[in-house]
N, C-alpha and C positions, 0 to 999 in steps of 0.2 A: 452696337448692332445686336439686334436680338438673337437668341441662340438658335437654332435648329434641332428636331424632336433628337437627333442622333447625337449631337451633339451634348446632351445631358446622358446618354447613357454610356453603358461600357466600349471598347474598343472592339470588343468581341463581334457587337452587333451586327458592325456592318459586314462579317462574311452572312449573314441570314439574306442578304439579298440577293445572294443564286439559288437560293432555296426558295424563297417568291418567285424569281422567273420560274423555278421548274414548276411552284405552285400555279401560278397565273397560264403558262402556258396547259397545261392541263386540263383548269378549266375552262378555258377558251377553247382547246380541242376539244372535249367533251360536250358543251353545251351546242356546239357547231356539228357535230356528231348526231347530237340527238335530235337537235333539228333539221338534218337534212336528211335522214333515216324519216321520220315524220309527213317531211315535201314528199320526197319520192313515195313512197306509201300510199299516203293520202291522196295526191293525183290520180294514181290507179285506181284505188278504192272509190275515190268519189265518183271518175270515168267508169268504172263499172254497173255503178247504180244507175246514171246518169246526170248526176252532179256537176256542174261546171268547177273544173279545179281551181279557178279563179277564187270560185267561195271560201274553200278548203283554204287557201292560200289569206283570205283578209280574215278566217275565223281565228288560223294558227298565230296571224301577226297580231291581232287583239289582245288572245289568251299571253300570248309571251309579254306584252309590256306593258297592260294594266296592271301589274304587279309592281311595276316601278312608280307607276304613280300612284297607287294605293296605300303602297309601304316607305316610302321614301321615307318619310317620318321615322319609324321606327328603325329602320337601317341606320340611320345615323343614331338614335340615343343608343345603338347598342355598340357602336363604333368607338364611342365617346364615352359610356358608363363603364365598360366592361374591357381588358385587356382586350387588343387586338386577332392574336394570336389566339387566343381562347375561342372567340365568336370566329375565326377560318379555320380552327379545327372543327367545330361543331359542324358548322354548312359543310362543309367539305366531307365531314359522316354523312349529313343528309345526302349528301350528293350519291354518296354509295345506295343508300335507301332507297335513291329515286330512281336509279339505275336500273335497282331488283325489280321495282312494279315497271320501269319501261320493257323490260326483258320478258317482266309475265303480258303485258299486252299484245308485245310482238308475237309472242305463241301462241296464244290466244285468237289474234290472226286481227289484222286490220280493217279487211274485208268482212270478218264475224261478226253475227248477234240479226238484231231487227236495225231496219232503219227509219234511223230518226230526226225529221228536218233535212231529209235525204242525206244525209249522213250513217253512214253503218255504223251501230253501236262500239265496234272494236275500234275503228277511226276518232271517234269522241274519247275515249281513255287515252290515246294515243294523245289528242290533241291536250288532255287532261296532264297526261305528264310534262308536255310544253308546257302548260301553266306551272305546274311545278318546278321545272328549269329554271323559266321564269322570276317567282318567287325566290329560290336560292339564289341567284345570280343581285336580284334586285338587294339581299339584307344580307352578302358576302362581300359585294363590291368597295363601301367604303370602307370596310374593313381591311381588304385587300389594297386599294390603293394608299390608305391610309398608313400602311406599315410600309412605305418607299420611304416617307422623309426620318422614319423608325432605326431604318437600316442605312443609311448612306448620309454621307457629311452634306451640310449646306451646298460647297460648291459644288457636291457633283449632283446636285437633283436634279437638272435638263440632261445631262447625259444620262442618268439612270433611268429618264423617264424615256428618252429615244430608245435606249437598250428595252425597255420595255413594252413602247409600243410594236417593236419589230418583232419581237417574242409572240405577242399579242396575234399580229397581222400573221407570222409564219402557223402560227398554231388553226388560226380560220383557215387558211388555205387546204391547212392538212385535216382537218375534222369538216370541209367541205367535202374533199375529194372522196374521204372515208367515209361520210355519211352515205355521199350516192351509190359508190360501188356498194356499199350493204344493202342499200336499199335496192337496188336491183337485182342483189341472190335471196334476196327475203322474200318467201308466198305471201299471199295476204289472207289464207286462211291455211287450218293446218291439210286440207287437201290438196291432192299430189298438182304439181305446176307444170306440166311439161313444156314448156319454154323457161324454163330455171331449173334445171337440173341440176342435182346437187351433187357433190364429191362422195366415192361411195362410204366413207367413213362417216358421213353426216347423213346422210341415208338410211342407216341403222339405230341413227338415235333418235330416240321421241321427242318430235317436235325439234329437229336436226335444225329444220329450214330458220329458226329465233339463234341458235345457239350462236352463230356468228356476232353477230350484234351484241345479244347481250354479253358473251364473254370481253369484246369490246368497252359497251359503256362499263360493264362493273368494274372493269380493269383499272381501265383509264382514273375513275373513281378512285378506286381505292390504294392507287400509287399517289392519287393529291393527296390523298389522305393523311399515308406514312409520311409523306415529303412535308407535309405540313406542321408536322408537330418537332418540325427543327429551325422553325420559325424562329426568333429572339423572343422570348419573355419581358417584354416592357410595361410596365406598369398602364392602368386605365388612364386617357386623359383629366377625366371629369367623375370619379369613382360616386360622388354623392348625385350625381343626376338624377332625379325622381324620375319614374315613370308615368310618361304623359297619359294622360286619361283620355285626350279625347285627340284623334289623330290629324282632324283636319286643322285646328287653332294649332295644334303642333307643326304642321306644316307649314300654316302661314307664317307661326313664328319665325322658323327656321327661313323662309323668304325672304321676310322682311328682314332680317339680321343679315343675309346673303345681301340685300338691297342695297343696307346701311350704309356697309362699305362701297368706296367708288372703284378700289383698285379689287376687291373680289367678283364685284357684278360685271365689271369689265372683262375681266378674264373670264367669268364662266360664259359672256355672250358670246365671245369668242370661240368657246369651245361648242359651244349651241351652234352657233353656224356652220364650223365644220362638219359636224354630226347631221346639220339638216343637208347640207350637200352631199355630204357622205353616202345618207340616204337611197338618196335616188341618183346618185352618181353611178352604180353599178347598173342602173335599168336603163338609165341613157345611152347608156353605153354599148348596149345591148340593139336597142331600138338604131342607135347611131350605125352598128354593122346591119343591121337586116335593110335598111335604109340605104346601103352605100352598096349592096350587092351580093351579102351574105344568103348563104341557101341553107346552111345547118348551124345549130349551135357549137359544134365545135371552133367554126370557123370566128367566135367570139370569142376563144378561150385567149388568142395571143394578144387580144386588147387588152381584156381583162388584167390579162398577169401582168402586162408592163403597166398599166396602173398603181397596181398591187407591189409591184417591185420598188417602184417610184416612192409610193408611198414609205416602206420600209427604207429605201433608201434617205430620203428624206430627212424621215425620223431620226436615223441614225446622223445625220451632217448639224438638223439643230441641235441635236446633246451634245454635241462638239464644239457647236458655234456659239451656244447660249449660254456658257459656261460662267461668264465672266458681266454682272449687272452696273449700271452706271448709279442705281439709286445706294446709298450709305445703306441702307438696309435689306436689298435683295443683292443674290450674288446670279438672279436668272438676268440673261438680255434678252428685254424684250425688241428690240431694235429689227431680231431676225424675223417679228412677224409679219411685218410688214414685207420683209422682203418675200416672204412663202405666197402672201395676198398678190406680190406685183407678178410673178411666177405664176400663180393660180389661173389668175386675169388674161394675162398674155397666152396662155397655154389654151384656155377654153375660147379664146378668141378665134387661133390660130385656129382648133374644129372647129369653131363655127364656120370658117370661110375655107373647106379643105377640099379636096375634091371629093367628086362624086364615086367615081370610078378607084374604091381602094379595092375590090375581089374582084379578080379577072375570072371569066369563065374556064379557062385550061388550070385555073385553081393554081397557076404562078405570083410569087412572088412580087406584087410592083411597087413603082414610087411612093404610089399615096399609102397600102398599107405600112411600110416603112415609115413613113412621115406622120400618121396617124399614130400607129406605135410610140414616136418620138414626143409626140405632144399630150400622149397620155401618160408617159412617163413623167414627162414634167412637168405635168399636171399634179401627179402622186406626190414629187417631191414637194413641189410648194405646197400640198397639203400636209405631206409633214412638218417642214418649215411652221406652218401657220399653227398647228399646233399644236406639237411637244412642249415648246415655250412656254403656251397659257397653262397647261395641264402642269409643268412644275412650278409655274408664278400661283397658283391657285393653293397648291401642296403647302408651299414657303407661306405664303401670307397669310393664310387662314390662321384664326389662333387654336391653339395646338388643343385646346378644352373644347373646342367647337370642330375639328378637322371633318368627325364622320359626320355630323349633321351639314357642313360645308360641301362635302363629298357626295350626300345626298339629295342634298336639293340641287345639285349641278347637273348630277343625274335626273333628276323629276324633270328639270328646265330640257335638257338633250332630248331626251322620251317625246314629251311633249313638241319639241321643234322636228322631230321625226316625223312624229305623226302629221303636224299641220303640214310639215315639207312634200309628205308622200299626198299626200290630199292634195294638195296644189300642184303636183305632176301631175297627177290623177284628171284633172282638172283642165291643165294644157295639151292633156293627148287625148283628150277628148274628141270620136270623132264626129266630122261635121259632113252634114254633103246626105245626098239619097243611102242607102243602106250598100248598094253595089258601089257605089263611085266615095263613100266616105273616106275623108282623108282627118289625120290628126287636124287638130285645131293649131299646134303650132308640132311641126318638126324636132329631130333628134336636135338640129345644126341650130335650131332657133331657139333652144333649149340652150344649148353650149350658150350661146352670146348672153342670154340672159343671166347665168351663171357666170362669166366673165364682166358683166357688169355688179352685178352683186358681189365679187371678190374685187371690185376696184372699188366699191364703197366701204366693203371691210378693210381695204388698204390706205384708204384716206383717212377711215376713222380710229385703224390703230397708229397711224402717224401722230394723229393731234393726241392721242389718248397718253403717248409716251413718245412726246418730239424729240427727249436728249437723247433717248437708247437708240432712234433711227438716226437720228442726223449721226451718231457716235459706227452707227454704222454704215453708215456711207462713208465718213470721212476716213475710218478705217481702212477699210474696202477699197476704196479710191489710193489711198499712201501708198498701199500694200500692190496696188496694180501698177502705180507709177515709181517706187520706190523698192530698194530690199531694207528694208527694215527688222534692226538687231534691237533689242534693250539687255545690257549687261548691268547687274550688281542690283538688280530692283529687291533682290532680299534684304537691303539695308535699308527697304523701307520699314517705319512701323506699320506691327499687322490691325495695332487700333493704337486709339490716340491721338494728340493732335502731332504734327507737323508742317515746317516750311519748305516748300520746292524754292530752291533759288538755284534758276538754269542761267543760262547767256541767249543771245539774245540775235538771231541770226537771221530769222525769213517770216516772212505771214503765215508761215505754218506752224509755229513752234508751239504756239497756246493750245493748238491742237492736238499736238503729238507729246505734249506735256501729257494732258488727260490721257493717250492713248497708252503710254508708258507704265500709267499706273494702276496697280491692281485694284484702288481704290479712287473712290471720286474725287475730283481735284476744283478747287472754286481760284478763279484764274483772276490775282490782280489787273486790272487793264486800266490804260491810258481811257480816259472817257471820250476826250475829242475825237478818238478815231470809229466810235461808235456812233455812226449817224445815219439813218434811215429808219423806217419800221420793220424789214426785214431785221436787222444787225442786233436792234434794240429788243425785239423777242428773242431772239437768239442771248444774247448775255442773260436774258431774265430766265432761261430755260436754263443754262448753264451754269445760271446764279454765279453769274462774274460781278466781282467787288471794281466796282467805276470808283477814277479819281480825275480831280483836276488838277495843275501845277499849284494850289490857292491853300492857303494852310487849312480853311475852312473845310475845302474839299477831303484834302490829306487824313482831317479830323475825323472826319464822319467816315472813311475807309478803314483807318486805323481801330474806329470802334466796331465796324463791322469785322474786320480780322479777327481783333480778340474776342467776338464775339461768336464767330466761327471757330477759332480753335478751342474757346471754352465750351464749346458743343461738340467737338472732337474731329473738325474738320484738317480737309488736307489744303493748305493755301500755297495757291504757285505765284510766284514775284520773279519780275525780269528788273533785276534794280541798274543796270543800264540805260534805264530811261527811253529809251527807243532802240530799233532795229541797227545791229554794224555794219556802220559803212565799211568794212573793208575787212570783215572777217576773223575779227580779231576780237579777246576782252575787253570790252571798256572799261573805263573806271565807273564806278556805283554812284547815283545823284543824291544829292544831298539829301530832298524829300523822300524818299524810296530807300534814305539811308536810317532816316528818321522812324520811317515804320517798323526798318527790321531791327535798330535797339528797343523798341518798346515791346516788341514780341517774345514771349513767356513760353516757346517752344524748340523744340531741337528742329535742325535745319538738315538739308539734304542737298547736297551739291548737284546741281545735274548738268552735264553736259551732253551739248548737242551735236553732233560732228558729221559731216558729210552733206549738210545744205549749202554752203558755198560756193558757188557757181550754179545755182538751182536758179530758175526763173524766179523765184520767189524769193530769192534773195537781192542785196545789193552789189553783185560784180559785174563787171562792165561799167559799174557807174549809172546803172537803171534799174527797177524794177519789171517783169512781166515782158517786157518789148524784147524779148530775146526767143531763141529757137532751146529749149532743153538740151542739155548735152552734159554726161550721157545719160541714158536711154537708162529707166529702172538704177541710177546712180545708188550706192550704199546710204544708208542713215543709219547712224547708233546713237543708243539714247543711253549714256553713264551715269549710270548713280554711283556716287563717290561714299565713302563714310560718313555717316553722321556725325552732326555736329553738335554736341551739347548746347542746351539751353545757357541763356546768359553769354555767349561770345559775343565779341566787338565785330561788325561787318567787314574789318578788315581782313579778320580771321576767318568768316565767312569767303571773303573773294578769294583769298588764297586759297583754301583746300577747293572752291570753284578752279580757280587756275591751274592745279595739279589733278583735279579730274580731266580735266579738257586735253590736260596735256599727255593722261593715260591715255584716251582715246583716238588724238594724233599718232599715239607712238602705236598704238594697238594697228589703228587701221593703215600706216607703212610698214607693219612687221607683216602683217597682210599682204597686203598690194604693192609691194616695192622690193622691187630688183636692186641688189647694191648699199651703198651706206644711205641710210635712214634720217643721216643727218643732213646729207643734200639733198636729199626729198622736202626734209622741212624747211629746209634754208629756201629751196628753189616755192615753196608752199609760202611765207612769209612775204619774197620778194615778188609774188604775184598781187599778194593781197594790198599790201603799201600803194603798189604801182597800180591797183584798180584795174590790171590788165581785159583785157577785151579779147575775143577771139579772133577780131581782124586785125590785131596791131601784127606791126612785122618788127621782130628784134633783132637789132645788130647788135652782136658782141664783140668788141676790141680788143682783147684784154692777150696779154700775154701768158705763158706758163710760168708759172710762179707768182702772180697778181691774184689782190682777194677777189676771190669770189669765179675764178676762172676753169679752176674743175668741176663747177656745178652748173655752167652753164654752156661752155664751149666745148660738149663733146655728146655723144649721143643720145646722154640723159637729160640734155633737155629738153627732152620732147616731153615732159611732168611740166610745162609750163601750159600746154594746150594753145602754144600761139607761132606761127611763121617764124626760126630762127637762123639768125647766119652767125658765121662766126667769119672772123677776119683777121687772123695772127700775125702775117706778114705788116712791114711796113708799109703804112699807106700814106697820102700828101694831104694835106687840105684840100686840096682842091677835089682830088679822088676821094674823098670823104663826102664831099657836098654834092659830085655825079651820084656815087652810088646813092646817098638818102632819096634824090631824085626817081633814079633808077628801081628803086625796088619799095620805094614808097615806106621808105623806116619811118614809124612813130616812138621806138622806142630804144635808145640807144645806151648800150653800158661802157662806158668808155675811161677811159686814162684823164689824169694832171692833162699830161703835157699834150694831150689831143685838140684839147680843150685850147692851149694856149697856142697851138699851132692853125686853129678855127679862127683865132679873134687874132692872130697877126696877119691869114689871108683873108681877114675883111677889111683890115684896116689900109694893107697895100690894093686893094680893088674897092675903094668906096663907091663903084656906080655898079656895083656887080650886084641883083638881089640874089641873097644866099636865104636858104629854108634851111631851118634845123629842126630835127626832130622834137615832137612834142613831147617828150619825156626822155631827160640826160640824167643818169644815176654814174655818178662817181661814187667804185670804193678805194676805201683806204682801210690801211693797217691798225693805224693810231693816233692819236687827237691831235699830234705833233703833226702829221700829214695834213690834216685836216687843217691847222692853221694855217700851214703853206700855201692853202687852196683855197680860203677864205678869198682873198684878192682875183683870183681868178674867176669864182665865182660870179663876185658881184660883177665885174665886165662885162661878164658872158649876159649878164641880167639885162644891162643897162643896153646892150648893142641889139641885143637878140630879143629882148622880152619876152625869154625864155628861163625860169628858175630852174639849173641842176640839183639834184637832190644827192646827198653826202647818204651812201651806207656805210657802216661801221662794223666792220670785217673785221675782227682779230684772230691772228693766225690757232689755226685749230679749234675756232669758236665756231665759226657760219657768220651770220647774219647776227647782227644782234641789237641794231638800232637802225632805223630807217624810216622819215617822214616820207609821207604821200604830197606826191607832186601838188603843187594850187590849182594845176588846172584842171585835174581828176577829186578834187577835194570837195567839191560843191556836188551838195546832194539835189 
């Protein structure tokens, strides 16, 4: 696995990454500062002359983000030629610079000079320093985002990047909020305002009515500043990078390289899209309240923020959830972005078809605002979901000589999906109709669904883009909803290298939760015949499951793919049991499957599987799936035992399997079990022989002092999960053969001499039809008993056509031998 940028440098580094948030949040306060200082301003100022503020509004959007696509280019060779930390102190100077000429504009007055293009010439400097902004933000960016995977280990770059985004998002909120109230105690020239009246300490000062703001932007400035140069010192990626001559072939270069790869251009579409929704996400939304009954813009601010919360919230659940990557070479999952697309989808759906009636006129609280609330929160989230993920898969896989020019052209591609994005709202809110009776050409609501269709095509196309990390996440996600799921002792895995999982072998989900157990990808030997259909068949080929058949030929060509996988450093899981256990127990290892694991050149990993037994998906009862779950959310632990040195015989293999399984037994009754531990597993064992069912009814016979009769004739047997009676007293044949009738026993534990008191009142009533239970387990003490009861047996066989099955009870052992009845034996 390839290393990660953090990972070649000192340990030190990674504290520099609170010192990036405090840098990033900064300048995201600041540039959101100075642009909404700028809107408010210019609104008035342009409304004064007579200017439509609309103009003002696409001059400012122009000026700020043709600098991203003008420079993109050069933002990344300096990202990539030059330390990182160097090129975010410099901008971060400039930023102080640009702060001082916004501060001399604003006093200067926004309103002041001649106008020009109906624009006041104080307004144009104004929108001058948004260009400016602009530019620094455009050739700080890769720099800035470039030093996350600088400062923080591989596996935590999706949570660094959520922690980041939310930094990000809380810093807009607050250098929105801040830009307006400045913008509304700022004059727009230095003459007196009376509608802004100023505090009488800023009344005395020259040019009082700027001093707010600027001591703001320069402040703000110049705390990134100081915080910036405790950045980590890391060396350039690409120190010899020439300086391109000519910016556009530079750009394309940088395109076309972004193209090259499938798994970079994938991720940055991804993140394109978001940023095009993102876009005009917040005017829909806007549009969507004045539409549903809004009368002021405040009354937009509580959609707004649950958006906005959502989103942060979001961000912060994929850094959490995308921790952990299915590919050998990324440690992002991409699996969660799909799920943020199906959330995105559902969520814009659910506005489109909401009601009308969310603002009441007594300005109460109702259903629909509530409910609109709810679906724009979770709207936010699955925009987080969708994409923190790509933003740290794009970080990780880029190569580390390329990141800023990576970083930049993602940016040139966002910019530009911006712009065509907001053109195409533009476009749909078009009105139509006479000039009095004009109506948009499509609706806020008609907007949502389109947007909800667009996020279900983002959600089908990142399924196929990466089917193991989705399907790895539903399968997940589903265990974890149906099951409580534990993995113990997984630090015995190796952290690289090759290795063999060899688990047991217990339900249809195991090859599943083999992969989910491990911190790394797992390529899953599998039976081939049970692989049949075209769904099943792209599934192993996604999974890159090693197919075999019983045929040595087959066996061959697995065998070379094995050591062909772990001489690439793969992790391989084998169930050398040969198939699923009937009955809950280790099997012995098949011959073929035996044959694989001596010729295997790697250390082994025991794994045990404990708590699917009695699962629908296992074999108890003697079925598969035809059964009701019980219980509900049952425990699963997944034991990794010690590893096993290279070169061991499989036998030595199944044993340390057998004493892991057998930790897991003892762990989970040291857990869940009241009393001795060892009639739990005794009463654990004589279910699984017996293939017990949850409708069988058990009669027990047995006296005090008889094997096996403290575990099952007194209130602990209720660890068997099946109808129990007990019967101490003496009873006759005859009253043995009413009650099986009466109470419908199928499974009977009884004595010798019961048995022989059965076959003497059949033999004195030959026209009587007597039923016996379908399953008789005789214990005995010792193989001396056992011969005594050979003969009795066989009678019982021959009268009844019913086989009693001998347990082997030695006093103070438990259980310790016991076949499964014939008639429960057939799979």
């Amino acid at each position: 696995m390839k290393k990660s940028l953090s990972e070649r440098q000192s340990p030190e580094s990674t504290a520099g990454f609170v010192s990036l948030l405090a840098v990033r949040s900064l300048t995201v306060l600041n540039d959101n500062m100075a642009r909404w200082i700028v809107i408010g301003l210019g609104k008035r100022a342009a409304a004064s002359v007579g200017t439509a503020p609309a103009a003002v509004l696409a001059i400012g959007t122009a000026v700020y983000v043709v600098p991203f696509v003008l420079f993109a280019w050069l933002a990344g060779w300096l990202a990539d030629r030059y330390p990182k930390r160097s090129i975010v102190i410099r901008w971060k100077f400039a930023e102080v610079l640009i702060g001082i000429l916004a501060a001399v504009a604003i006093a200067w007055g926004a309103g002041s000079g001649v106008v020009l293009g109906g624009i006041p010439l104080g307004l144009w400097l104004l929108l001058g320093v948004v260009g400016l902004f602009g530019l620094q933000t455009t050739l700080l960016n890769p720099s800035l985002l470039g030093t996350i995977p600088e400062t923080v280990p591989t596996a935590k770059l999706s949570s660094a990047n959520g922690i980041f985004a939310l930094v990000s998002l809380a810093a807009t909120l607050v250098g929105m909020a801040a830009g307006n109230w400045l913008a509304d105690m700022t004059w727009l020239t230095p003459q007196l305002d009376l509608d802004r009246p100023l505090p009488m300490w800023l009344s005395t000062i020259p040019w009082g009515f700027a001093v707010p703001a600027a001591i703001a932007l320069f402040s703000v400035a110049t705390l990134g500043w100081v915080l910036s140069l405790r950045l980590p010192n890391v060396p350039a990626a690409d120190a010899k990078a020439l300086f391109p001559r000519n910016g556009i072939s530079k750009t394309v270069e940088d395109l076309r390289a972004l193209c090259a790869s499938r798994r970079l251009i994938g991720a940055a579409a991804g993140i394109v899209f978001f940023w095009g929704i993102a876009a005009v996400a917040q005017l829909n939304v806007d549009q969507y309240a004045f539409e549903s009954g809004a009368t002021s813009q405040s009354q937009v601010t509580p959609l707004l923020l649950a958006l906005v919360i959502g989103i942060g919230g979001g961000s912060l659940l994929a850094g959490r959830l995308s921790g952990q990557g299915i590919d050998a070479d990324s440690s992002v999952n991409l699996g969660i972005v799909p799920v943020g697309g199906m959330i995105m989808a559902i969520a814009c759906l659910a506005l489109a078809f909401s009601r009308q009636d969310i603002f009441q006129p007594d300005a109460s609280l109702s259903v629909g605002m509530v409910s609109a609330a709810w679906w724009l929160f979770l709207l936010g989230v699955g925009a987080g979901m969708f994409d923190v993920p790509l933003e740290a898969y794009l970080q990780e896989q880029s190569p580390p000589a390329r990141l800023g020019a990576t970083l930049a052209s993602t940016n040139l591609l966002v910019f530009t999906g911006m712009l065509i994005s907001s053109i195409g709202y533009y476009v749909l809110r078009m009105p139509v109709g006479a000039e009095e009776l004009a109506e948009p050409l499509f609706s806020a609501r008609s907007i949502f669904l389109i947007f909800s269709l667009c996020a279900g095509v983002a959600t089908v196309t990142a399924i196929f883009s990466a089917p193991r990390s989705s399907l790895r996440v539903f399968v997940d996600w589903l265990i974890k909803l149906l099951y409580r799921f534990r993995i113990v002792g997984n630090q015995s895995l190796p952290v690289d290298g090759p290795a063999v999982i060899v688990g047991n072998h217990i339900s249809w989900l195991d090859g599943f939760l083999v992969v989910l157990a491990s911190h790394r990808p797992v390529r899953m030997v599998v039976y081939g015949p049970n692989i049949k259909g075209r769904f099943l068949k792209r599934l192993a080929a996604q999974w890159r499951f090693i197919l075999f058949d019983p045929h040595p030929k087959s066996i061959a060509r697995a065998l070379h793919e094995i050591e062909s996988g772990l001489a690439n450093g793969d992790f391989i899981g084998i169930f050398c049991e040969g198939g699923i256990s009937r009955s809950g127990q280790l099997l012995g290892f098949k011959r073929g499957l035996e044959r694989i694991l001596k010729r295997v050149d790697a250390p082994a990993v025991p794994l045990a599987i404990d708590g699917l037994w009695g699962s629908i998906f296992s074999f108890s009862e003697g079925r598969f799936f035809t059964k009701w779950p019980y219980p509900f959310r049952r425990s699963i632990t997944m034991r990794f035992g010690p590893l096993v040195p290279s070169g061991q015989s499989p036998a030595v293999i199944r044993l340390a399997l057998q004493e892991t399984a057998a930790g897991a037994v003892f762990d989970r009754f040291k857990r869940n079990t009241e009393g001795v531990i060892a009639d739990a597993a005794t009463a654990e064992a004589f279910s699984a022989c017996c293939v017990l069912r949850r409708s069988d009814r058990l009669l027990v016979s047995l006296k005090e002092g008889d094997p096996l009769c403290h575990v099952f004739a007194d209130r602990r047997s209720h660890r068997l999960s099946v109808s129990v009676e007990a019967c101490k007293e003496k009873v006759s044949a005859e009253e043995f053969i009413q009650l099986f009738q009466r109470r419908q026993v199928t499974v009977w534990l009884a004595k010798h001499e019961q048995l022989d008191d059965i076959l003497a009142f059949a033999r004195s009533e030959p026209d009587k039809s007597i039923v016996v239970p379908e399953v008789i387990v005789v214990p005995v003490r010792s193989v001396l008993e056992f011969e005594q009861l050979a003969n009795t047996l066989s009678q019982f066989e021959s009268v009844f056509e019913v086989t009693p099955i001998v347990a082997y009870a030695p006093p103070e052992c438990g259980l310790v031998a016991m076949s499964t009845p014939p008639s429960r034996a057939q799979s």
